[in-house]
Biopython code that builds the backbone (N, CA, C, O; Angstrom):
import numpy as np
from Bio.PDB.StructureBuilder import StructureBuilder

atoms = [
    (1, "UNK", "N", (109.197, 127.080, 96.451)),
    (1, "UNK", "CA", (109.233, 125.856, 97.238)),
    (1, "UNK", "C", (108.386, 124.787, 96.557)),
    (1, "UNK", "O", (107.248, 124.967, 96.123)),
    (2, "UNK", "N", (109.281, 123.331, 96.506)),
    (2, "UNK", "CA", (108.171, 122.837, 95.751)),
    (2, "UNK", "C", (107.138, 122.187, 96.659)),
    (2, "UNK", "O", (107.565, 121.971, 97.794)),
    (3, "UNK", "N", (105.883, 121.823, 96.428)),
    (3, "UNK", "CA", (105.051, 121.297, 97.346)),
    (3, "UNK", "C", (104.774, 119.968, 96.438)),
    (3, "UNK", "O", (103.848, 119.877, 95.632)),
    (4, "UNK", "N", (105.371, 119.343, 96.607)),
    (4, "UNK", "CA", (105.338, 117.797, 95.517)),
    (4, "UNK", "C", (104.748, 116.940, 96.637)),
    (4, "UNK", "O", (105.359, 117.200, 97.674)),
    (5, "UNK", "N", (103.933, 116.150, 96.807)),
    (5, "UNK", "CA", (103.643, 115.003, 98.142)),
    (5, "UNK", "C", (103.242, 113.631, 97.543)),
    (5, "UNK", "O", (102.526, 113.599, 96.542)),
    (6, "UNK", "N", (103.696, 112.480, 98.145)),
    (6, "UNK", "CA", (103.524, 110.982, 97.816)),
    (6, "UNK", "C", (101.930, 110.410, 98.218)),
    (6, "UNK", "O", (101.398, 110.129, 99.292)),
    (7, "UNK", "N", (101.550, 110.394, 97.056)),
    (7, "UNK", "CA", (100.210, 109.502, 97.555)),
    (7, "UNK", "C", (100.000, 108.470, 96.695)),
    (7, "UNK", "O", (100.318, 108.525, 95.507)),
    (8, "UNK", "N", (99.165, 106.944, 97.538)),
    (8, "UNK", "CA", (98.866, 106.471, 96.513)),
    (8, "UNK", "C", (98.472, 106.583, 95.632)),
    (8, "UNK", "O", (97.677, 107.513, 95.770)),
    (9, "UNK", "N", (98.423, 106.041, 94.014)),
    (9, "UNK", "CA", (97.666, 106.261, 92.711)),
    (9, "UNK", "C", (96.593, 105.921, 93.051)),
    (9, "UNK", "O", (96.396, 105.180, 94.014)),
    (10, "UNK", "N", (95.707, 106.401, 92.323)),
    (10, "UNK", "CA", (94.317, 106.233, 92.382)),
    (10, "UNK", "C", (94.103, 105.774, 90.738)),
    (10, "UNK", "O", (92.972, 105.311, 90.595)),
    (11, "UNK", "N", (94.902, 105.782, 89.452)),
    (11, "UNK", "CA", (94.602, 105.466, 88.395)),
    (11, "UNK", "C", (95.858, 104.564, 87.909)),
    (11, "UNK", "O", (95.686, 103.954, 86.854)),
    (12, "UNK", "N", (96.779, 104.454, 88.396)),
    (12, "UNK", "CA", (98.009, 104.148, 87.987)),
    (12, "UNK", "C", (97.994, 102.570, 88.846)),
    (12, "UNK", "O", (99.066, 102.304, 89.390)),
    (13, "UNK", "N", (97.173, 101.806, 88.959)),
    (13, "UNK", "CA", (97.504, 100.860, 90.612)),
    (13, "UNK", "C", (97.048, 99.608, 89.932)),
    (13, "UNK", "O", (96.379, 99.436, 88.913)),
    (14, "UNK", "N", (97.683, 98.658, 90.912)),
    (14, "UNK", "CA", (98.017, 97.208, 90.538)),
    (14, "UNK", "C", (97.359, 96.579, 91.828)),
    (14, "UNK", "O", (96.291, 95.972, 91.750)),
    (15, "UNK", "N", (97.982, 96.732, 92.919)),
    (15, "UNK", "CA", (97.272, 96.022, 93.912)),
    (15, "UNK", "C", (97.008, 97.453, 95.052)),
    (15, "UNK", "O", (95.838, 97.832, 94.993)),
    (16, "UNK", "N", (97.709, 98.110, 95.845)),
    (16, "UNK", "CA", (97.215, 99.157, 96.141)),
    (16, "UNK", "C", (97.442, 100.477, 95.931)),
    (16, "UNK", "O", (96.821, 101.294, 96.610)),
    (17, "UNK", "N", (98.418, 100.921, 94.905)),
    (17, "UNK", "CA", (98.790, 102.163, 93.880)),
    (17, "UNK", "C", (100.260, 102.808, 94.588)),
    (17, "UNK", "O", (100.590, 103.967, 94.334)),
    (18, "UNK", "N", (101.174, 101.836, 95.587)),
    (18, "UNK", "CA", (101.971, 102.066, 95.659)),
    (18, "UNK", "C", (103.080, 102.452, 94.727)),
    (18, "UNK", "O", (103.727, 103.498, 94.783)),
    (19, "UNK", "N", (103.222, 101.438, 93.831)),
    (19, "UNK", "CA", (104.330, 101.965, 92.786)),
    (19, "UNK", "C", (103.640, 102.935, 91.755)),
    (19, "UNK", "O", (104.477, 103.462, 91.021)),
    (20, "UNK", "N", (102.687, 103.213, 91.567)),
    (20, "UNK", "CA", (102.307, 104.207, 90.681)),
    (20, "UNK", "C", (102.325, 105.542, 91.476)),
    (20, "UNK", "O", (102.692, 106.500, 90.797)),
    (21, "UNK", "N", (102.023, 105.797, 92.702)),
    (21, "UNK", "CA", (102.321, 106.708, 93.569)),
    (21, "UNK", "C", (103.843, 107.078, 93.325)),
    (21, "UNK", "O", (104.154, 108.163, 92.832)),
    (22, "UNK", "N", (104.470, 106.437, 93.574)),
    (22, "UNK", "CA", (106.276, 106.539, 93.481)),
    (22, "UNK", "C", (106.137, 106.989, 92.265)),
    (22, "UNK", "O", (105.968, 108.202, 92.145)),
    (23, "UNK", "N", (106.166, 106.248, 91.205)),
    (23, "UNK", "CA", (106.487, 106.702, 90.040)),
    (23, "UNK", "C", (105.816, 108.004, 89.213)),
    (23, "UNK", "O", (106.238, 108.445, 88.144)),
    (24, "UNK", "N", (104.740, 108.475, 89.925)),
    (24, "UNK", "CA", (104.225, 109.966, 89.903)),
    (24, "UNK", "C", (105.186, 110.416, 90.653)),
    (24, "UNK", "O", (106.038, 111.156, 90.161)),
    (25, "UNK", "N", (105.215, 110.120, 91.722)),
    (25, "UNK", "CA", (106.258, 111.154, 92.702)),
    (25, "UNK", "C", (107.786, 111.386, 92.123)),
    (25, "UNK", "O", (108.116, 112.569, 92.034)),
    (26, "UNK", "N", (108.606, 110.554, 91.782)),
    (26, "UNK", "CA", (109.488, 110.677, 91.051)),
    (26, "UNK", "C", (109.903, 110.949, 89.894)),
    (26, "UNK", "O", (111.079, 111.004, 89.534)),
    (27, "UNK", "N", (108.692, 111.179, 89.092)),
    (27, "UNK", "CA", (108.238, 111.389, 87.901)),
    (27, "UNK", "C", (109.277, 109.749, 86.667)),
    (27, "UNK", "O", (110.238, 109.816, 85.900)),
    (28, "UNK", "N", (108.742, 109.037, 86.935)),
    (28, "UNK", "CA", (110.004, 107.942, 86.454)),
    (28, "UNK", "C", (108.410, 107.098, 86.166)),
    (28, "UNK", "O", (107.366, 107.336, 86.773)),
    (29, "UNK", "N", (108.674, 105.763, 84.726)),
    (29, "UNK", "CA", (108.056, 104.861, 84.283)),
    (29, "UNK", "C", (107.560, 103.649, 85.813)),
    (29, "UNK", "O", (108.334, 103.006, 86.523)),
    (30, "UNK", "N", (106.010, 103.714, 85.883)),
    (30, "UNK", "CA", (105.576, 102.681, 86.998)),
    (30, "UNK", "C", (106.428, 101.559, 86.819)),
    (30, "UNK", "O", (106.946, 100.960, 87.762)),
    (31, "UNK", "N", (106.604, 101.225, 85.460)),
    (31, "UNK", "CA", (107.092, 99.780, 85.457)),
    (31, "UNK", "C", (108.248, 99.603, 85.974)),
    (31, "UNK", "O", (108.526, 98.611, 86.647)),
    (32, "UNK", "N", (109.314, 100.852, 85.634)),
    (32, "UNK", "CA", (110.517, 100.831, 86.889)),
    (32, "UNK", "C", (110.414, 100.493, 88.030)),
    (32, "UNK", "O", (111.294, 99.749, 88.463)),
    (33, "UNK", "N", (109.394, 100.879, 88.861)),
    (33, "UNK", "CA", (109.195, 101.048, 90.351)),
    (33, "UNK", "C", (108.937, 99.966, 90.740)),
    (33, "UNK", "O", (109.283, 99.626, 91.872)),
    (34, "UNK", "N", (108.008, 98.823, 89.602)),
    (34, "UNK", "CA", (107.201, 97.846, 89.929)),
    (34, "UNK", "C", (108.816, 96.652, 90.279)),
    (34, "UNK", "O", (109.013, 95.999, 91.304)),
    (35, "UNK", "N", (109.645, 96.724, 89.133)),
    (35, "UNK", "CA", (110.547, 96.029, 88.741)),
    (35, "UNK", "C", (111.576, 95.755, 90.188)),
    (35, "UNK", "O", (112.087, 94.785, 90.747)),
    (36, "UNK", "N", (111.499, 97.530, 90.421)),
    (36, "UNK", "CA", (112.507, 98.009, 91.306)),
    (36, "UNK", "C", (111.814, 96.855, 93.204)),
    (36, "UNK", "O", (112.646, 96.313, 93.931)),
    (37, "UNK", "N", (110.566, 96.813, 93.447)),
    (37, "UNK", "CA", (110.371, 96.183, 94.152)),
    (37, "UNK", "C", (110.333, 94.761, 94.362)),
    (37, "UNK", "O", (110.365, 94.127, 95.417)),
    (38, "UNK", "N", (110.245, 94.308, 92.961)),
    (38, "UNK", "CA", (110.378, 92.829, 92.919)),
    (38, "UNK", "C", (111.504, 92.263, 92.302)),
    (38, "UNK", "O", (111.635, 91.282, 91.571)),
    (39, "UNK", "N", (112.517, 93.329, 92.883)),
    (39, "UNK", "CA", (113.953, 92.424, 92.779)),
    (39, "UNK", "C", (114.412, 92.864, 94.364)),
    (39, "UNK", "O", (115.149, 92.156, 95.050)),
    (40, "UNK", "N", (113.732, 94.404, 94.899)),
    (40, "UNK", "CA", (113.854, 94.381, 96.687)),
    (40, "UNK", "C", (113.478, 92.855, 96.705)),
    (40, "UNK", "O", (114.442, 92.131, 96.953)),
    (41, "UNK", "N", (112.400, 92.276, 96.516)),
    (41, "UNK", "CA", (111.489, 91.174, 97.405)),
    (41, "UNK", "C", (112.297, 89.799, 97.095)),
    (41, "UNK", "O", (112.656, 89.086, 98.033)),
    (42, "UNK", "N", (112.491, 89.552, 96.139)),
    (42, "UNK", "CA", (113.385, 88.609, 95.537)),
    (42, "UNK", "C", (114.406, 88.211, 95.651)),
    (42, "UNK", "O", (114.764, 87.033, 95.637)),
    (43, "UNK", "N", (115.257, 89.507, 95.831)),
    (43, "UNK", "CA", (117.276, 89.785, 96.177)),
    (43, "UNK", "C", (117.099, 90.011, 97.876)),
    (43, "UNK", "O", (117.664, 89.194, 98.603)),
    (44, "UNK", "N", (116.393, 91.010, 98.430)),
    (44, "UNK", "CA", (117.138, 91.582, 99.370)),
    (44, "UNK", "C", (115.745, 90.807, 100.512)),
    (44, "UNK", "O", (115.963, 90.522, 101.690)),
    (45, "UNK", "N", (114.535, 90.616, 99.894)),
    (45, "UNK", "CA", (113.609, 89.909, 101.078)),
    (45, "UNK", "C", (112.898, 91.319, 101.776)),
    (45, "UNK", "O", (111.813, 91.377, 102.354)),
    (46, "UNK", "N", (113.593, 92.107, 101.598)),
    (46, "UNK", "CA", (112.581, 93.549, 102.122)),
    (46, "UNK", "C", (111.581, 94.016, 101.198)),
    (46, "UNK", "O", (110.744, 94.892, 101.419)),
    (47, "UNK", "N", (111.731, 93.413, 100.239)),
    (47, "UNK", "CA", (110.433, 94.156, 99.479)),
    (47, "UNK", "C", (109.101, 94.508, 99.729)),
    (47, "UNK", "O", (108.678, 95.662, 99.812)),
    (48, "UNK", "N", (108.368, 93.336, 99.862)),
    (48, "UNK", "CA", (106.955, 93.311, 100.544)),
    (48, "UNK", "C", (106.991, 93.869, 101.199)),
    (48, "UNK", "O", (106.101, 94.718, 101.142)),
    (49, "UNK", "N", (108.065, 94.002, 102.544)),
    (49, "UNK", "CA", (107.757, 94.755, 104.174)),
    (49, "UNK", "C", (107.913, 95.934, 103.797)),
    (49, "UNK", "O", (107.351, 96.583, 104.679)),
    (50, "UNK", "N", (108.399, 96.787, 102.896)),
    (50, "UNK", "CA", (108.360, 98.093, 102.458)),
    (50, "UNK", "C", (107.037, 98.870, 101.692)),
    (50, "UNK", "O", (106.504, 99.968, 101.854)),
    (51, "UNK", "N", (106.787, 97.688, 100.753)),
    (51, "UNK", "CA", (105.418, 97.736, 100.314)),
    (51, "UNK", "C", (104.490, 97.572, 101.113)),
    (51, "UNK", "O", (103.526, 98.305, 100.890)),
    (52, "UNK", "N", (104.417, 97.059, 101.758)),
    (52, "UNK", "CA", (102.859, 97.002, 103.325)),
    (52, "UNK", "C", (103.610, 98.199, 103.595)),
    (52, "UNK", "O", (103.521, 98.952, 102.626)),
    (53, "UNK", "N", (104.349, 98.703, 104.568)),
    (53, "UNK", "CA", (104.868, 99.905, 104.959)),
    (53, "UNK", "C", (104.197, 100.969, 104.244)),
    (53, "UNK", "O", (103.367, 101.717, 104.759)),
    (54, "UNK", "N", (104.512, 101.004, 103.261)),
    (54, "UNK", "CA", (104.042, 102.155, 102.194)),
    (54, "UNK", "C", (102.417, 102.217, 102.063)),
    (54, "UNK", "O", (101.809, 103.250, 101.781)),
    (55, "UNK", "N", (101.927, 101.201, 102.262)),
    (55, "UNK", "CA", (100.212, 100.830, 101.652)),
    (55, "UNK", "C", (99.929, 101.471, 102.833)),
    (55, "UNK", "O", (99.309, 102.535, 102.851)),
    (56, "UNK", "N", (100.337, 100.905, 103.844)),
    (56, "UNK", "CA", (99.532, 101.532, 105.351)),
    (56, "UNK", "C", (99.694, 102.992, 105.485)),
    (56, "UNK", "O", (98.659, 103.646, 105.611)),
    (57, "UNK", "N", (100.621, 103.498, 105.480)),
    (57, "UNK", "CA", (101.118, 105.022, 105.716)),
    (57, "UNK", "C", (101.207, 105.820, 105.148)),
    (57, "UNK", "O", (101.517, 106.891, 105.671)),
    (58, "UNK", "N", (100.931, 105.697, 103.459)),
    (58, "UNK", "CA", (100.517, 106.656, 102.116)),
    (58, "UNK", "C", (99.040, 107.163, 102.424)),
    (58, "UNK", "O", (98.027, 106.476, 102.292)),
    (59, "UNK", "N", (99.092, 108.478, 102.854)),
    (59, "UNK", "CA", (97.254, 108.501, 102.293)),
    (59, "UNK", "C", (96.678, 108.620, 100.401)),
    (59, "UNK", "O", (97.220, 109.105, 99.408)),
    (60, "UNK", "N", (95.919, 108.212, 100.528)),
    (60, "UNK", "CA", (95.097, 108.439, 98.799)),
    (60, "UNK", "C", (95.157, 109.422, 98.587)),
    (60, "UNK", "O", (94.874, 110.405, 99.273)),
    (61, "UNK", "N", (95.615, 109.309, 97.390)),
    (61, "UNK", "CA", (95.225, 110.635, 96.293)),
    (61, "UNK", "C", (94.229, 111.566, 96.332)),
    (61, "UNK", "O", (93.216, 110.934, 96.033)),
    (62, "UNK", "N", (93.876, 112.914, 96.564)),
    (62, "UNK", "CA", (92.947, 113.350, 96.711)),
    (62, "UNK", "C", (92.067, 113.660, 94.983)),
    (62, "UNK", "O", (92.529, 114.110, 93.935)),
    (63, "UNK", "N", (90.436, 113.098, 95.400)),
    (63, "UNK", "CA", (89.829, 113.562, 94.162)),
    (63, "UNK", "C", (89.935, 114.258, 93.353)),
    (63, "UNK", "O", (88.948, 114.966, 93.549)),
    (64, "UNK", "N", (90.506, 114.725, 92.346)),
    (64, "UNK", "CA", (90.794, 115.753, 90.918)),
    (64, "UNK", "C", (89.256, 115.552, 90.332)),
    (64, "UNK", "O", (88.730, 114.440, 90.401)),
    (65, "UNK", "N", (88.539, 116.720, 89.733)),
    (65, "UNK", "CA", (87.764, 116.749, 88.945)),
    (65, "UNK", "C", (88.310, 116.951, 87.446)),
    (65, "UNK", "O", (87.522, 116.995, 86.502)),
]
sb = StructureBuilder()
sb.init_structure("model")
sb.init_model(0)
sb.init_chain("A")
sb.init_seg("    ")
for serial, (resi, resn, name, xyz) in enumerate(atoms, 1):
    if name == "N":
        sb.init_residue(resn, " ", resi, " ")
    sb.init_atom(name, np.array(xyz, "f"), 0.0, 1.0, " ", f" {name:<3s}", serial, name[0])
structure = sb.get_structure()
């Protein structure tokens, strides 16, 4: 079973590590993800509201030593 879970980046982050979260989680280039939201925000106007969505309801990454 895989136990894969979405959290924000904690090293990967721009404003609050949403798309670097995704793009760990999906295993896919941040810059895709980044791209991928600012043509949501741009084209479709949902972008941002998905991104707050995500910022609020992702918990952080837990500490790795």
């Amino acid at each position: 079973m895989n136990n894969k879970r979405f959290y924000l980046s904690q090293t990967d982050k721009k404003i609050a590590g949403v798309c670097g979260g995704l793009a760990e989680y999906f295993e896919v280039d941040p810059l895709l993800v980044r791209v991928f939201f600012l043509m949501a925000f741009f084209g479709l106007g949902c972008g941002l509201l998905a991104y707050i969505a995500l910022w609020l309801c992702a918990p952080k990454a837990p500490y790795r030593f």
